[in-house]
N, C-alpha and C positions, 0 to 999 in steps of 0.2 A: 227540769222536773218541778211541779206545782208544789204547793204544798198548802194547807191550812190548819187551823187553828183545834186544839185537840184540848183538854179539860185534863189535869191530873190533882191531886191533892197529897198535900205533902204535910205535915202536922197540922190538920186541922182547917190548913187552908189552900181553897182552890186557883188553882193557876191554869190561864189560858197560853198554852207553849206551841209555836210555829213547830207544825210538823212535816218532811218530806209526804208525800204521795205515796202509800203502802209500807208504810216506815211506823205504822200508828203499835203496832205489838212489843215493837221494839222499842220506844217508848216506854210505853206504858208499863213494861218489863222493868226499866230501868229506873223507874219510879218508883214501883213498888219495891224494887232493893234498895232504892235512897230511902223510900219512907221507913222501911226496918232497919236501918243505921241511923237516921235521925232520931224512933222512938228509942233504941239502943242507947244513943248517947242521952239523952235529955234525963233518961232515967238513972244514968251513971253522974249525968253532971247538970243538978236541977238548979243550979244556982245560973247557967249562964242564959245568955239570950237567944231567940231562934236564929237571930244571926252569928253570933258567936256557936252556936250547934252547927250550923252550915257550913261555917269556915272550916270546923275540923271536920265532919262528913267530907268536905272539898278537899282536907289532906290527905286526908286515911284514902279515897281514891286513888287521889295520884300519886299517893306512895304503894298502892296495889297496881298500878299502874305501871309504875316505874321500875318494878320488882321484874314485872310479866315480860316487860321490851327487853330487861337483862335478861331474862332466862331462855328468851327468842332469840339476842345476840350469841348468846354462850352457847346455846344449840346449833346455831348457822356455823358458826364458827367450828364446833366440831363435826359438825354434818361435811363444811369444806376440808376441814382435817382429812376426815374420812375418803372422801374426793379424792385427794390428791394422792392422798396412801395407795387407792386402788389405780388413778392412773397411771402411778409411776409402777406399780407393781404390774399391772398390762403391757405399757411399755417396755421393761424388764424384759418380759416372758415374750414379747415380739421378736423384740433384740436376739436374743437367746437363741430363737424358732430361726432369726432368719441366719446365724451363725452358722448353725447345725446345719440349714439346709446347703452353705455355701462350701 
């Protein structure tokens, strides 16, 4: 997949960022939520620097991040819970079905 160069700005200043080939929304989506978390913080904590604002924009992600892959884990896990309840309760009821018939 190609990809080229897409324009976004992020407090005040513009950045030319490689983008996949029809990936450009998606992007630009995710720009515009980093730039209302970077003016977010900068207005909470004016003393620090655009890089020091970035680092913790970069936390607060991957601790929303990190949150989301547990709550995917913790779901798969009971989604398989659930699985296995219903095929052993199948099985059961096969068992059972083929008792009777015998």
């Amino acid at each position: 997949m190609s990809s080229h160069a897409i324009e976004i700005s992020l407090l005040g200043r513009t950045y030319s960022i490689a983008c996949p080939q029809g990936q450009e929304k998606a992007l630009q989506h995710v720009a515009q939520q980093l730039e209302v978390q970077l003016i977010s913080l900068k207005a909470r904590t004016n003393s620090l620097s655009r890089e020091e604002i970035a680092i913790m924009a970069a936390l607060n992600t991957g601790y929303e991040l990190l949150e989301e892959q547990q709550k995917n884990q913790d779901y798969n896990k009971q989604m398989d819970d659930k699985i296995g309840l219903l095929q052993a309760t199948l099985e059961n009821a096969l068992v059972e079905r083929s008792v009777k018939e015998d």
